[in-house]
C-alpha positions in Angstrom: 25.4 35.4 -6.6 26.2 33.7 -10.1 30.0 33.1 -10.9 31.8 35.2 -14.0 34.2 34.5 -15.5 36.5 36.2 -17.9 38.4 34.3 -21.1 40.0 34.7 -24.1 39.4 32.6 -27.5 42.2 32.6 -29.8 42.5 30.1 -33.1 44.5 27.1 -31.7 43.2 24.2 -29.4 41.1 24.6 -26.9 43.3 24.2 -23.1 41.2 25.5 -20.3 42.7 26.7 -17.1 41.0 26.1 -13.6 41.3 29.8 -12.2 38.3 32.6 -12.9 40.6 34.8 -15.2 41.7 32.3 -17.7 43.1 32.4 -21.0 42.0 29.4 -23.6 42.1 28.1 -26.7 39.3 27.4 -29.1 38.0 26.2 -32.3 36.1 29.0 -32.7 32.9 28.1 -34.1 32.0 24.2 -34.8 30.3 23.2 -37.9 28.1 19.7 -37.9 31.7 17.6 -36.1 34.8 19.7 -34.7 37.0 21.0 -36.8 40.4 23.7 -36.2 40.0 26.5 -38.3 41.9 29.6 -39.0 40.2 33.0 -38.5 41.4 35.5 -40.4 43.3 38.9 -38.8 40.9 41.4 -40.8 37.0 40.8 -41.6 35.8 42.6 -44.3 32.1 43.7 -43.9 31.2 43.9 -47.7 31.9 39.9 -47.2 29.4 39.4 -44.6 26.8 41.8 -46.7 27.3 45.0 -44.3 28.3 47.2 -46.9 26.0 50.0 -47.9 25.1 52.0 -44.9 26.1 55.6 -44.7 29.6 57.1 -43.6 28.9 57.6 -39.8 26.0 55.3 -39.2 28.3 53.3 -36.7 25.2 52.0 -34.8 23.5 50.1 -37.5 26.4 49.0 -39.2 27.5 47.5 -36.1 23.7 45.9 -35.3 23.9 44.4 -38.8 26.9 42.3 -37.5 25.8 41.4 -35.0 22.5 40.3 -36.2 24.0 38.7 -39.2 26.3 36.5 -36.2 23.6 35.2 -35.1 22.2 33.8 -38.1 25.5 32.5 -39.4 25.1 30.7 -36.0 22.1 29.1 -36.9 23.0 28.3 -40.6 26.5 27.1 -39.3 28.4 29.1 -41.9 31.8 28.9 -40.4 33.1 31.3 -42.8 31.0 34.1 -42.3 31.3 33.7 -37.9 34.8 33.4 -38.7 34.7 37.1 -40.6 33.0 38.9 -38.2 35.2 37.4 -35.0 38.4 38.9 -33.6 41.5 36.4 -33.7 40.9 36.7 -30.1 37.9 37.2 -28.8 37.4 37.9 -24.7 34.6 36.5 -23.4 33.1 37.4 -20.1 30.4 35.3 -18.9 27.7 35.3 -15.6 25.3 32.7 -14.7 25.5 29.0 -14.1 28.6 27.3 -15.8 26.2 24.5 -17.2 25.0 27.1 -19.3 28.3 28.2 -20.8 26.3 27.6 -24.1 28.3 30.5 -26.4 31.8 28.8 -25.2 30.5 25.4 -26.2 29.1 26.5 -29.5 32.7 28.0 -30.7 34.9 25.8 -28.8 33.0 22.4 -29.4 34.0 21.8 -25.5 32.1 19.2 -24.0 29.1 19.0 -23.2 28.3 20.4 -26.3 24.6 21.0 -27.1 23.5 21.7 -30.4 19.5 21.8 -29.3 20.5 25.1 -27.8 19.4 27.7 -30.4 20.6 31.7 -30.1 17.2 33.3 -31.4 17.2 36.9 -30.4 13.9 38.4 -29.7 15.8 41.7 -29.8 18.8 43.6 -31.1 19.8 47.2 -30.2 23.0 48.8 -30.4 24.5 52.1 -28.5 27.7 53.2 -30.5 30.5 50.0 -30.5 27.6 48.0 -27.9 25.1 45.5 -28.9 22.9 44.2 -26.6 20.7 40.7 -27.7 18.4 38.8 -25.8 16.7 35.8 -26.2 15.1 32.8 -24.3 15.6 29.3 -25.1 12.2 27.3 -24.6 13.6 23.8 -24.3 16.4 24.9 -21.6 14.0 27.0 -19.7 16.8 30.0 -19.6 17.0 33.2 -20.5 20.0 35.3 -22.0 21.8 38.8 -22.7 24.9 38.8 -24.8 26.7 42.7 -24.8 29.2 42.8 -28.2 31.5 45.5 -28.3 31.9 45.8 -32.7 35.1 47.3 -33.7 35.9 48.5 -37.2 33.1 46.0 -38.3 34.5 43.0 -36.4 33.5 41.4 -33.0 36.0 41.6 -30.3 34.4 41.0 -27.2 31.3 39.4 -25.5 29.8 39.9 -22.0 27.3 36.8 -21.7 24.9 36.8 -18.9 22.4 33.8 -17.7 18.9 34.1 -16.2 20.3 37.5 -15.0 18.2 40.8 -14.6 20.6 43.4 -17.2 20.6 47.2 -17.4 22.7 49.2 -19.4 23.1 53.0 -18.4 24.8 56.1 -20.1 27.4 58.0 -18.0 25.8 61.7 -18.2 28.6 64.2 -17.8 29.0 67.2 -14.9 28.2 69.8 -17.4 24.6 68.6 -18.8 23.6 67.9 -15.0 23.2 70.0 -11.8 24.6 67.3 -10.1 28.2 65.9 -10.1 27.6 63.2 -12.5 24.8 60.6 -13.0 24.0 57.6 -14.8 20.6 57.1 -17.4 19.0 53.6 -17.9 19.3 53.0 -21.5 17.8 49.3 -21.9 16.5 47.1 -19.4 16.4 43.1 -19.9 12.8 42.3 -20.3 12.7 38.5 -20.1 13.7 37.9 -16.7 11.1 41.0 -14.7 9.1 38.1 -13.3 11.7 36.2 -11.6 13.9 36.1 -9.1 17.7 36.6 -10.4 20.7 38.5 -9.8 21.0 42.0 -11.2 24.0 43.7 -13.4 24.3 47.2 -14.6 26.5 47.8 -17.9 27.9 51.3 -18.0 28.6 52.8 -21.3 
């Protein structure tokens, strides 16, 4: 079985603590050297080009941030990561902590790696959840990162490692002859051929 760990990232320097349910300080997100900057309380989504989606389209708006995370990741525009990130944003992670590659990328914790490259192969989204996953070629890893969007902004991250993920839907008494049961959703396809520990999200 593959540690976790839980954390939270606020805007002041980075302290780690030694005990699985930690609190620490960050960063946030590292441009070319480190740098502390100041996140903002409120994102606004017209800023980060998520404006013009319908009242009540929560799930694309909320894919749209996501996705448009990820490339500010890759582009290294602090300002727009910085927009669509909570002041504090908890972090739960599973897998191997050399490969604590999200923490490193805001923190600039040592080791940082900046060959390590977020390139989602896919994106879908099921109400405030966002499920990525991608696999990086030159690390030999696969990964699933589950956002929970709020009000257009980030505010929390479950990050899994080489780890098989499914994410079910709670089905309610009343649609079911039974008491209660749970429907797969999404499946992580990257890691079907191998032999890795298994996690099951519930909405």
């Amino acid at each position: 079985m593959q540690p976790s760990e839980f954390h939270t990232w606020s805007s002041t320097p980075y302290k780690p603590h030694n005990h699985p349910a930690s609190t620490f300080k960050s960063h946030h997100f590292q441009n070319s050297k480190p740098q502390q900057l100041r996140a903002p309380k409120l994102a606004n989504p017209r800023e980060c080009g998520l404006e013009g989606e319908k009242k009540g389209d929560l799930e694309s708006r909320n894919k749209r941030a996501v996705t448009a995370l990820y490339d500010a990741f890759n582009s290294k525009d602090v300002d727009v990561v910085h927009l669509l990130l909570a002041p504090y944003l908890e972090w739960w992670f599973h897998g191997p902590p050399t490969h604590q590659h999200l923490n490193r990328l805001l923190t600039g914790a040592p080791p940082y790696d900046s060959s390590f490259i977020f390139l989602p192969l896919s994106i879908v989204a099921f109400g405030s959840m966002v499920v990525a996953e991608g696999y990086e070629e030159g690390h030999s890893v696969s990964w699933v990162h589950a956002w929970t969007v709020t009000d257009g902004i980030i505010t929390q991250v479950r990050e899994y490692y080489n780890t098989s993920v499914t994410v079910t839907r709670l089905i309610s008494p009343e649609t079911t002859s039974r008491s209660g049961s749970c429907q797969s959703v999404w499946e992580s396809k990257l890691s079907d051929n191998k032999s890795v520990p298994g996690l099951v999200l519930a909405l």
